[in-house]
C-alpha positions as a Python dict, from the first residue, in 0.01 Angstrom:
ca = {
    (1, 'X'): (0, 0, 0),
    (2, 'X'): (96, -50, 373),
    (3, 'X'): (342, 103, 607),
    (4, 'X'): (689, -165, 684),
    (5, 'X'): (793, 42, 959),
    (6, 'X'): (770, 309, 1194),
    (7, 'X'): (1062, 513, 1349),
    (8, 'X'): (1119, 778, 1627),
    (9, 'X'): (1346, 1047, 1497),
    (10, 'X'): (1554, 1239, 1741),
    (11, 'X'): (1503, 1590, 1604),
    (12, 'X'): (1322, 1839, 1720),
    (13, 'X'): (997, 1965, 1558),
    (14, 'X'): (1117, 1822, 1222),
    (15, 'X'): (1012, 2072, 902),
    (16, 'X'): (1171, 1843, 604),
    (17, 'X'): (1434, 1566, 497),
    (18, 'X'): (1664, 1476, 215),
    (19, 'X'): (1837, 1152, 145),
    (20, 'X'): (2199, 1207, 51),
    (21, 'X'): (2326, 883, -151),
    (22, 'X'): (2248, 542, 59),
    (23, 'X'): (2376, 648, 377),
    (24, 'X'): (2266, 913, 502),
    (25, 'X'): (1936, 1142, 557),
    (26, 'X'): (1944, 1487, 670),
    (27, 'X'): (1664, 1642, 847),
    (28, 'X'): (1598, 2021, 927),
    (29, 'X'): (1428, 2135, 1224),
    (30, 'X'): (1260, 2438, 1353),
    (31, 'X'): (1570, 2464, 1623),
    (32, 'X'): (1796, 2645, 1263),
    (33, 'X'): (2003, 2293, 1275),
    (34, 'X'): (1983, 2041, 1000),
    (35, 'X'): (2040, 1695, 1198),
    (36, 'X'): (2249, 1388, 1027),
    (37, 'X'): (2101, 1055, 1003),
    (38, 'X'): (2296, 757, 968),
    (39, 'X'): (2023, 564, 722),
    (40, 'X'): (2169, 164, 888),
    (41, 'X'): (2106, 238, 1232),
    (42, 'X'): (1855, 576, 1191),
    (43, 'X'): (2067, 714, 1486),
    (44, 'X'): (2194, 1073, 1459),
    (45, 'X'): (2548, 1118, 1436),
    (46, 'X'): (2589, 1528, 1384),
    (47, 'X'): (2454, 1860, 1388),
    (48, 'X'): (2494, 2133, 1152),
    (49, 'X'): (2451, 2498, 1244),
    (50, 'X'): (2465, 2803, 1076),
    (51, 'X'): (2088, 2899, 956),
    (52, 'X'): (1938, 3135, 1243),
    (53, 'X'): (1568, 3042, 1187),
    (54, 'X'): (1310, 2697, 1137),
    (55, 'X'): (1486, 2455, 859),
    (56, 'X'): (1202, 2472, 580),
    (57, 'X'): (1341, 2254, 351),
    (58, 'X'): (1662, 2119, 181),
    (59, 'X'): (1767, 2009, -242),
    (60, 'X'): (2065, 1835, -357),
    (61, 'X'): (2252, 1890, -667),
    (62, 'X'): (2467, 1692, -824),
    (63, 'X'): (2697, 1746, -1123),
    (64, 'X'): (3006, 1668, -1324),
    (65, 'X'): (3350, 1819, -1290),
    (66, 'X'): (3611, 1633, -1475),
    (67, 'X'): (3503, 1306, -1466),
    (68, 'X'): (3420, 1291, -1105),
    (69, 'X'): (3064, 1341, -960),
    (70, 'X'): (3041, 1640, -735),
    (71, 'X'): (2750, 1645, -469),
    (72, 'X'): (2621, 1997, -311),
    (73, 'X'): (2304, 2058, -71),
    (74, 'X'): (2112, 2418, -93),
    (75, 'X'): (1919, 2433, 276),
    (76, 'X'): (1631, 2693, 315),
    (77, 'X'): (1514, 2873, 689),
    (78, 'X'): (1201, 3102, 703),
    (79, 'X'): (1407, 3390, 726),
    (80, 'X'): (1511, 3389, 371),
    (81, 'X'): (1837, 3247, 408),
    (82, 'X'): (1985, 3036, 167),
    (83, 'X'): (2300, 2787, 226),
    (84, 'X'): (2509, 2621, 13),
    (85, 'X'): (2660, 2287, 177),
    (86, 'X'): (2955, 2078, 105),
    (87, 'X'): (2774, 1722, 184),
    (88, 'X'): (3114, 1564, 243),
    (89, 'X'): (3295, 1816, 444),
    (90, 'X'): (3002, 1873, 606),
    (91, 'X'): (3086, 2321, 547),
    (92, 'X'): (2921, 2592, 395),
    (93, 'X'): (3045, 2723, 72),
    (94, 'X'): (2794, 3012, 9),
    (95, 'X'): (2491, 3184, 123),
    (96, 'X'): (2257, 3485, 58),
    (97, 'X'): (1939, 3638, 200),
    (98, 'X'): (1624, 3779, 74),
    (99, 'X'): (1563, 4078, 138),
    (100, 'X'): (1211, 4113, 356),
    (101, 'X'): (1147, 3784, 387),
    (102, 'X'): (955, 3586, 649),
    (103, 'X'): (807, 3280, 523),
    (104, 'X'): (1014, 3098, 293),
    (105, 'X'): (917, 2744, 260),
    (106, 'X'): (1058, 2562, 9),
    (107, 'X'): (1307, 2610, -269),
    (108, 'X'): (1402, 2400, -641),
    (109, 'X'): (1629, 2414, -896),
    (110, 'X'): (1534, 2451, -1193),
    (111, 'X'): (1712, 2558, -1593),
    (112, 'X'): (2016, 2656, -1374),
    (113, 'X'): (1806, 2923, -1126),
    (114, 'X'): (1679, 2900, -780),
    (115, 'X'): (1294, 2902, -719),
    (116, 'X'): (1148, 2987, -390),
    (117, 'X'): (802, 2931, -240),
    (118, 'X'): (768, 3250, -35),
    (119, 'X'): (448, 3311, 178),
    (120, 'X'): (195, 3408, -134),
    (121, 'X'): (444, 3389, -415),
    (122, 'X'): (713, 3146, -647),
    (123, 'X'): (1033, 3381, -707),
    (124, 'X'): (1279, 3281, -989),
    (125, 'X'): (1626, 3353, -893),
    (126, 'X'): (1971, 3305, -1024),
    (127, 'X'): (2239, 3148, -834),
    (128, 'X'): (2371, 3537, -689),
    (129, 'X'): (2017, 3566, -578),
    (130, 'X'): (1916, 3825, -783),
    (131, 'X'): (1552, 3783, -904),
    (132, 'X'): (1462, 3713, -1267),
    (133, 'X'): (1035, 3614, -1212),
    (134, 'X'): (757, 3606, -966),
    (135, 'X'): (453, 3368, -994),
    (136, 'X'): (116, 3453, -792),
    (137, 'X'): (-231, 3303, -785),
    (138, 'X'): (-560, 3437, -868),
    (139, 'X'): (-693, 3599, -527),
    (140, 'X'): (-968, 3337, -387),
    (141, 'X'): (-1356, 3468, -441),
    (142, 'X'): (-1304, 3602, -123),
    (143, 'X'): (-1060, 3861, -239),
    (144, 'X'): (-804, 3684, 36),
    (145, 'X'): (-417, 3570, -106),
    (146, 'X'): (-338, 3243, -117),
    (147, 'X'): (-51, 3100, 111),
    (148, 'X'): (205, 2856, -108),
    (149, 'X'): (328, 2607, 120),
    (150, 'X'): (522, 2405, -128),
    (151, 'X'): (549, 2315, -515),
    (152, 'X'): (747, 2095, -764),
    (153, 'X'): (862, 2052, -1087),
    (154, 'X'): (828, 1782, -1320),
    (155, 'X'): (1120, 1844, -1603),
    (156, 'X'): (1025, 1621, -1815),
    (157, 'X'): (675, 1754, -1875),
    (158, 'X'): (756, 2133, -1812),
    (159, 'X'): (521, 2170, -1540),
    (160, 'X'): (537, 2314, -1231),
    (161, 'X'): (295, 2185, -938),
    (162, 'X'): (170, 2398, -622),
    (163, 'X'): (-23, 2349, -325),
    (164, 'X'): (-180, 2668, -84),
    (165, 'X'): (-279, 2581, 261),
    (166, 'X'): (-652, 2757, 243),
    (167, 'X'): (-753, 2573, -52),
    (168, 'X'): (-781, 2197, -62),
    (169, 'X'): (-638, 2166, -427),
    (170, 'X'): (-342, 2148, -630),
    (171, 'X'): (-240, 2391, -972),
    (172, 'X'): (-72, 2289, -1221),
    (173, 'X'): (123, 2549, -1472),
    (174, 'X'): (329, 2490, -1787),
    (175, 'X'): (687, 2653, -1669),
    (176, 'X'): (738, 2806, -2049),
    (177, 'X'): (363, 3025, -1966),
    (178, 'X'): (323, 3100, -1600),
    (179, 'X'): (9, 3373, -1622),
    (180, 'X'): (-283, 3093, -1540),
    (181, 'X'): (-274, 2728, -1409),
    (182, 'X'): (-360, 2499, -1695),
    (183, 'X'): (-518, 2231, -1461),
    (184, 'X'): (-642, 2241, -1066),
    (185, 'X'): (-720, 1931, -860),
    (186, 'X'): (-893, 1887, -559),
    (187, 'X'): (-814, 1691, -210),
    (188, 'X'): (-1141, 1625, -99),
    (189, 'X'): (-1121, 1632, 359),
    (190, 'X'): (-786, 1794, 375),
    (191, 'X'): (-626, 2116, 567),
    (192, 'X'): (-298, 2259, 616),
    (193, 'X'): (-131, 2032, 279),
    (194, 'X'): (233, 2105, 379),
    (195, 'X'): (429, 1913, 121),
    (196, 'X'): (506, 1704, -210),
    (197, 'X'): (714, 1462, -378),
    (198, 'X'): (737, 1322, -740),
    (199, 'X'): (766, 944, -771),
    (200, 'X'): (781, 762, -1143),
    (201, 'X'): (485, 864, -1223),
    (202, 'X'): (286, 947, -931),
    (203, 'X'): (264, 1300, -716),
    (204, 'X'): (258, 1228, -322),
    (205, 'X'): (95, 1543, -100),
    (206, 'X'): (113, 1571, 228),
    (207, 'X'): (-106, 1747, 480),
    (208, 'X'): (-352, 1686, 767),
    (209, 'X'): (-702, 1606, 756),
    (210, 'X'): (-960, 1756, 862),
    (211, 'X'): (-1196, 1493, 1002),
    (212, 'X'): (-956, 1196, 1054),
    (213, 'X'): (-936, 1300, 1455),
    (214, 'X'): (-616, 1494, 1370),
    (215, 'X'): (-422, 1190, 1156),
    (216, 'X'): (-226, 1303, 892),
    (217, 'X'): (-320, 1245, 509),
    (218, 'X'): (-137, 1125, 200),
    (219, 'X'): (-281, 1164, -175),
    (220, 'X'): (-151, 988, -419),
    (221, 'X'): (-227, 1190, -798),
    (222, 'X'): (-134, 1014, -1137),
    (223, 'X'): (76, 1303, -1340),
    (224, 'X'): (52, 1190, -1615),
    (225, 'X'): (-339, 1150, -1598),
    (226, 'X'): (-369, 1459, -1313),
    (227, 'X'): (-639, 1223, -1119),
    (228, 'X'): (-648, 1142, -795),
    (229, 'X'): (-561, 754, -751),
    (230, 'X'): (-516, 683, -345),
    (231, 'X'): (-582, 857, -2),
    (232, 'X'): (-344, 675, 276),
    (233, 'X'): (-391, 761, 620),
    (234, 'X'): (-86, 835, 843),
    (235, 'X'): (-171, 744, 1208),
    (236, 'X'): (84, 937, 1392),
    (237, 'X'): (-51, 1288, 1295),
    (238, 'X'): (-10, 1593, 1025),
    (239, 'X'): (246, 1532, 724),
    (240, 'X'): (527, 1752, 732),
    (241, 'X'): (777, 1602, 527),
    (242, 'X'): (859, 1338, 230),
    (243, 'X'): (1160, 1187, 53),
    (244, 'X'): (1156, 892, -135),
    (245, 'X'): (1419, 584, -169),
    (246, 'X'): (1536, 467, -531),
    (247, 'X'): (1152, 547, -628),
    (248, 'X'): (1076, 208, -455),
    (249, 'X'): (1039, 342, -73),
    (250, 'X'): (849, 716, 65),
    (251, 'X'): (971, 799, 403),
    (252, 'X'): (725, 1042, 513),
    (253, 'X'): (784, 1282, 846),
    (254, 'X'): (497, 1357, 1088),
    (255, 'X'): (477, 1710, 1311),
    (256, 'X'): (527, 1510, 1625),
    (257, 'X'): (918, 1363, 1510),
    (258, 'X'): (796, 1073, 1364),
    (259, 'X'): (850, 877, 1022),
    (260, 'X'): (663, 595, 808),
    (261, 'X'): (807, 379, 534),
    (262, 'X'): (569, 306, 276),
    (263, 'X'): (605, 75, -41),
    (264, 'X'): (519, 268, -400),
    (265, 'X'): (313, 97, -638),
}
């Protein structure tokens, strides 16, 4: 598995990405704007405003309304805001805020609510906000919390996947019984794991490593199997982003505004 290309991105201090159909990828930064990518020429062709902290991350939904596919973006900022985009007007429709939030990093739908990574917690929201669950880990033998810096779910196994950033591993839970992970993996030579993507039936993580002279790191887990199959090495420093093509292509997004293309298996 080798890299085909390597591209500068314009944004600044990129924090995640989402492809929206096979034109365009949008990319939020930790200047609050969420930059538009024309996927032909990978030039930028617009700026959105309207989140007043870092871009943490960004999930499209798609469903249908009579007959016709309708398309809508939720976008996520530290601050606990979260927007509600019109992908083709490029306009917000909605928005709410957590209340005494400062670290929200990643959000999913999921059985028609909203779930948000925040600092040392998963909340489980409905659409108004309002929230419904909350999903911690064991403290670590040290009696410290563990930071979540991002999860998934997997629908069609019922599982929900999440990585901390002081523990090299990844814990798995059933999302019908969330007391206790039913399975933990480790990533053996790896710090600050940022982020995660499901692809067929593979599990990419992304993070830096810890004695690769600062390159970033890629692991590759079978989900079906929960073993790890592949380390890649990204030369152009710490993972901070992933998004995947037609589950044929992962574009992943380094700390220093720059992307790799690789091939999937």
């Amino acid at each position: 598995m080798a890299s085909d290309d390597l591209l500068d991105v314009e944004a600044a201090g990129m924090n995640c990405m989402i492809g929206i159909g096979y034109e365009q990828v949008w990319l939020g930064s930790e200047d609050s704007s969420i930059y538009i990518i024309d996927a032909l020429t990978m030039t930028c062709n617009k700026r959105l405003v309207g989140h007043r902290n870092q871009v943490s991350d960004m999930i499209q939904e798609e469903t249908e309304e009579n007959g016709d596919t309708i398309s809508q973006i939720y976008s996520c900022s530290l601050d606990g805001s979260i927007l509600l985009w019109d992908p083709g007007l490029m306009e917000i429709k909605s928005q709410f805020q957590l209340p005494q939030c400062w670290r929200l990093t990643s959000i999913l739908l999921h059985h028609d609510h909203i779930w948000c990574c925040v600092e040392y917690s998963l909340l489980v929201l409905a659409r108004d906000g309002t929230q419904i669950q909350e999903v911690t880990l064991t403290p670590s033998p040290e009696g410290s919390s563990n930071l979540m810096t991002d999860f998934l779910i997997i629908p069609q196994r019922d599982e929900l996947w999440v990585v901390c950033s002081q523990r090299a591993n990844l814990y798995i839970w059933k999302t019908d019984d969330l007391k206790d992970p039913i399975e933990t993996i480790p990533l053996p030579g790896c710090s600050n794991i940022t982020c995660m993507i499901h692809v067929k039936n593979q599990v990419w993580v992304g993070g830096g490593g810890t004695t690769n002279n600062g390159k970033g790191c890629i692991y590759i887990i079978n989900s079906e199997c929960y073993s790890l199959e592949k380390e890649l090495e990204a030369p152009c420093g710490g993972i901070g982003a992933l998004c995947s093509a037609e589950d044929r292509y992962v574009l992943s997004g380094t700390q220093d505004s720059k992307a790799i293309i690789w091939k999937v298996d």
